[in-house]
C-alpha positions in Angstrom: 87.5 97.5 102.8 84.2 97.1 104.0 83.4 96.1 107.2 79.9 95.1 106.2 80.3 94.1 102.8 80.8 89.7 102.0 84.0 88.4 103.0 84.9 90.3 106.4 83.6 87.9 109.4 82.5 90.0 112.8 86.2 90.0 114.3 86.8 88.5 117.9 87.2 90.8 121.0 90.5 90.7 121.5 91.4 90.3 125.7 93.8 93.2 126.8 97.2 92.3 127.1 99.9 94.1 128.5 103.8 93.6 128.0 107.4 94.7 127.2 106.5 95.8 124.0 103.0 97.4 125.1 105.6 99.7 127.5 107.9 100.3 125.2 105.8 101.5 122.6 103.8 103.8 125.3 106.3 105.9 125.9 105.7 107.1 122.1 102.3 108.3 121.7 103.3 111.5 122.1 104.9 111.8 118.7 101.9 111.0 116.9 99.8 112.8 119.0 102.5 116.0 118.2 101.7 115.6 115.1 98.1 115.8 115.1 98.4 118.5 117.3 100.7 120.4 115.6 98.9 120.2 112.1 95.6 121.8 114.2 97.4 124.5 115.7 98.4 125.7 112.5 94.9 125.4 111.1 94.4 122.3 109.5 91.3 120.8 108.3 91.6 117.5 110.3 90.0 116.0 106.6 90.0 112.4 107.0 89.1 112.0 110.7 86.2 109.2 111.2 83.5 109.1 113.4 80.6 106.5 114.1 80.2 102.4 115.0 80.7 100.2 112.8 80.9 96.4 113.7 84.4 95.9 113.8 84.5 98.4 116.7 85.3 95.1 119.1 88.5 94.7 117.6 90.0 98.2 119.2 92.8 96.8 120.6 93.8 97.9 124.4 93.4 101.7 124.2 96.2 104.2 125.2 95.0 107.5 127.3 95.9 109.8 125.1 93.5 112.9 125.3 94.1 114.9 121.7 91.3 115.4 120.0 91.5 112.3 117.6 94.3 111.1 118.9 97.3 109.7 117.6 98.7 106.0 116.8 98.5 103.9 120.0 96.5 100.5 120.5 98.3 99.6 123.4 101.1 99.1 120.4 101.8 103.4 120.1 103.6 104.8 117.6 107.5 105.3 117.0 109.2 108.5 118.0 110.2 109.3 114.5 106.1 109.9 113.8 107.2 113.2 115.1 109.2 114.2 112.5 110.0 113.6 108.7 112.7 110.4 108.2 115.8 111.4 107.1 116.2 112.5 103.1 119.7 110.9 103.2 120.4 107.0 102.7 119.4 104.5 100.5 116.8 101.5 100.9 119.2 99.2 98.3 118.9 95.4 99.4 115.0 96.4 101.4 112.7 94.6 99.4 108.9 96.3 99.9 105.3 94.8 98.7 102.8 97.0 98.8 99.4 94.9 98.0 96.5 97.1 96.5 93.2 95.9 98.1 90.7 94.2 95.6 91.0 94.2 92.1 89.0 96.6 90.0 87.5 93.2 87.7 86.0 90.8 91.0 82.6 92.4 90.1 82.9 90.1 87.1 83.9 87.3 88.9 82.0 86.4 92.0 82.4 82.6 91.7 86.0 82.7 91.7 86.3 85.6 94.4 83.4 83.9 96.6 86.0 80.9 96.5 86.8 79.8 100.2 90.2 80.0 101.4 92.1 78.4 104.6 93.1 82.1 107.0 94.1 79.8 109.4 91.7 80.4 112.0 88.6 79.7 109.4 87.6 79.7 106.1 86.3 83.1 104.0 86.1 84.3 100.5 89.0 84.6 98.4 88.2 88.3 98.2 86.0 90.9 97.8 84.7 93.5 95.3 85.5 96.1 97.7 83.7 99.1 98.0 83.2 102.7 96.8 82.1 106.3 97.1 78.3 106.8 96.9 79.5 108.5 92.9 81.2 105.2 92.4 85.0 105.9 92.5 86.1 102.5 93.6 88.4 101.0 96.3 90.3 99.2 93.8 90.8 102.1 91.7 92.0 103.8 95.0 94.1 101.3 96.3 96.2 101.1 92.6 96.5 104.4 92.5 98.4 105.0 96.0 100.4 101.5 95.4 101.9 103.0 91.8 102.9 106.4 93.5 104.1 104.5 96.8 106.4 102.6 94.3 107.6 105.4 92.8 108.6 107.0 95.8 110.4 103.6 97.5 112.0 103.0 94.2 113.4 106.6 94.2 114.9 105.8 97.6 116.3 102.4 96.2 114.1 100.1 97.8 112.7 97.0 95.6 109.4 97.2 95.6 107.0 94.6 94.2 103.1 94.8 93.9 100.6 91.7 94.5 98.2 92.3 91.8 98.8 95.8 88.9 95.8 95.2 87.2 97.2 92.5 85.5 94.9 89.2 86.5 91.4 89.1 86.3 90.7 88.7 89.3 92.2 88.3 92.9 94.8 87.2 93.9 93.3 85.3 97.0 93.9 86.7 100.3 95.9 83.4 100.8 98.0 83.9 97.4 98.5 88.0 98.7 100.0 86.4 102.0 102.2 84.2 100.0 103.5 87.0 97.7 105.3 89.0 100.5 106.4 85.6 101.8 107.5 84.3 98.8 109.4 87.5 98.0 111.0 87.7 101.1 109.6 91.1 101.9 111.3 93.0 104.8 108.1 95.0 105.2 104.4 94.5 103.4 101.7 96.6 103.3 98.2 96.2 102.3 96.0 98.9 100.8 92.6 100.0 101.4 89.4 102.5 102.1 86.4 101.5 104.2 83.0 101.7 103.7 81.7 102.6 107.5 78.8 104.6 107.7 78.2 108.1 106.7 79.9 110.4 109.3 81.9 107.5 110.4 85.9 109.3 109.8 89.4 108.7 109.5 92.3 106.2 108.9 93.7 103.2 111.0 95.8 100.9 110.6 95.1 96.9 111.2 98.0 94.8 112.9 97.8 91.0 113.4 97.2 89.2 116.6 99.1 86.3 117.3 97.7 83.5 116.0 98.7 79.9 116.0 96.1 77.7 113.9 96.1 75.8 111.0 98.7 77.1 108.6 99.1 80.3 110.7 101.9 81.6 112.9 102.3 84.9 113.4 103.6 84.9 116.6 106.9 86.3 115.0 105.9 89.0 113.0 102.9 90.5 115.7 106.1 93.0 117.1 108.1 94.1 114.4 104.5 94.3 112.3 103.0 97.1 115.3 106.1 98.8 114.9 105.9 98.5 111.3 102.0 100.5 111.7 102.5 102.5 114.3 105.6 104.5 112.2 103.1 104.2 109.3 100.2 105.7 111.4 102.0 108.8 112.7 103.8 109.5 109.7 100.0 109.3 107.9 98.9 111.9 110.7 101.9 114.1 109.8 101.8 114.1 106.3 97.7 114.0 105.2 96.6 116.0 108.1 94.3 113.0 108.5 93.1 112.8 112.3 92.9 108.7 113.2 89.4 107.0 113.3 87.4 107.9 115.9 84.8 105.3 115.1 87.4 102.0 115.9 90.6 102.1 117.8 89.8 104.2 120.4 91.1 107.4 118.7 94.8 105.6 118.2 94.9 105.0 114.6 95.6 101.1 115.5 93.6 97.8 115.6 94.8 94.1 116.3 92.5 91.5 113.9 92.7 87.9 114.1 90.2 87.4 111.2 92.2 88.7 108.2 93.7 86.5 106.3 96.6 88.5 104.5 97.5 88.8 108.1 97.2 85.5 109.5 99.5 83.9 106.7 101.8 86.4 106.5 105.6 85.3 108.1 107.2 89.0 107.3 106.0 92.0 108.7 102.7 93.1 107.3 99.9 95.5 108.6 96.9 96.8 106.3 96.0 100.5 106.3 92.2 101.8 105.3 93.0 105.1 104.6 89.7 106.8 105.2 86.1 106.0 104.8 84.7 106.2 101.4 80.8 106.0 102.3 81.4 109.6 104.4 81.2 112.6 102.2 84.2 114.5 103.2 86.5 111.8 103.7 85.3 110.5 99.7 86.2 114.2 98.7 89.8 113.3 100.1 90.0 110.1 98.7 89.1 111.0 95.1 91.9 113.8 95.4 94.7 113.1 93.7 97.1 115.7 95.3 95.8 114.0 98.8 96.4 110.6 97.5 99.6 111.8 97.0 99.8 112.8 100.5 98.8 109.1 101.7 101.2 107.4 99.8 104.1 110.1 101.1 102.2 109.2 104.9 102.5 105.0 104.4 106.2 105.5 102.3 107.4 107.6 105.2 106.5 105.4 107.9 107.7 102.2 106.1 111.4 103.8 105.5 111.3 104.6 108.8 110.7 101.0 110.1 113.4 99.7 107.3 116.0 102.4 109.0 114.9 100.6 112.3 
């Protein structure tokens, strides 16, 4: 998901704000952060760090001080002490419904009046969705996004979790980032997460994960999701770390692997918990080699299926 590209408004800087669940969640970094670490003692290739500016970089949401060398999953919001270690094999997700919502669809291209569509976020108006974007050899984001959403559902289903999908390639175009929120809701989703891969700037590296702000506007509440969602991304942000090797951005978020947005409206609608997660940036050479790797994809969608198990085993 492009920060650039139409459809994604310059997000709001977002004031600093520190409470119980800021503290609680503090006290965690150091999971993440053990993760990261560990994987470079041992001689890992950090593949899928970010580096650079792009303009979403006012969005970082109040940075932790955590001093590892990309850092871990913090945002003020840190991550959850099981980042630190793989969940449990045992147990059974029976009765946890997931949606896991693939970013784009690969057909928008060849419909930019219906995708250029506005839609009510809450907070403004924006473009049903996007094309997305791609690798400079033109492996698309919506290609990348189906691919981890069918083996994320393979691996939830294996652990007996429903797991439904907003779009399988099976509409022309869309849904609507409205339509996407309703999905989840309408499903009753005890955990959602969207699907994506940036399109920063070359040398720009890395993952993060995008929680909502609390919002009240319009048709948008989200005031009840904002803490069970940053748990929800920052269990999904270490386990990522742990799993891909993947360092967190160092080009937005402060090195934490976590961002708060206000202008997203798959977020703003949402009434479960929901966080997006751009997995790395596909306009940077090394971080496209990842992303067109199956075996790493594989990896990712271990790193996001770990972390939401983990939230669902609370």
């Amino acid at each position: 998901m492009s920060y650039t590209g139409p459809g994604f408004e310059p997000p709001q800087p977002r004031r600093s704000r520190r409470g119980p669940l800021t503290v609680a969640l503090a006290a965690l970094v150091p999971g993440a952060l053990l993760g990261w670490a560990v994987y470079a003692a041992v001689g890992g290739s950090g593949d899928g760090e970010a580096a650079g500016t792009p303009t979403a970089s006012a969005t970082a949401s109040p940075r932790t001080s955590a001093a590892a060398p990309s850092g871990s999953a913090g945002d003020g919001k840190p991550t959850a002490s099981s980042t630190a270690k793989p969940p449990a094999a045992a147990g059974t997700l029976e009765g946890k419904v997931v949606v896991i919502d693939p970013g784009h669809n690969p057909t928008n291209f060849e419909h930019t009046a219906e995708i250029n569509r506005q839609v009510d976020i809450g907070t403004n108006r924006k473009e049903c969705d996007t094309t997305g974007t791609s690798t400079n050899d033109g492996y698309a984001e919506a290609e990348f996004t189906l691919d981890v959403a069918h083996r994320m559902r393979a691996l939830l289903e294996k652990r007996g979790a429903t797991v439904k999908l907003t779009q399988d390639e099976d509409r022309p175009f869309g849904p609507c980032v409205d339509e996407r929120a309703r999905i989840g809701n309408k499903a009753g989703a005890d955990a959602v997460v969207s699907i994506h891969a940036d399109g920063s700037g070359t040398g720009n590296r890395g993952f993060h994960v995008i929680l909502p702000g609390a919002v009240d506007a319009g048709g948008a509440d989200t005031r009840a999701i904002v803490e069970p969602s940053a748990d929800l991304g920052a269990r999904i942000a270490g386990d990522f770390v742990r799993v891909t090797g993947s360092a967190p951005s160092n080009y937005i978020g402060g090195g934490t692997g976590l961002v708060t947005r206000k202008d997203l409206g798959g977020l703003n609608l949402s009434t479960v918990p929901k966080v997006f997660i751009e997995c790395g940036n596909m306009r940077d050479s090394k971080d496209a080699a990842l992303l067109t790797s199956g075996a790493w994809r594989q990896k990712a969608a271990q790193g996001i299926s770990d972390g939401i198990v983990s939230f669902l085993r609370g």
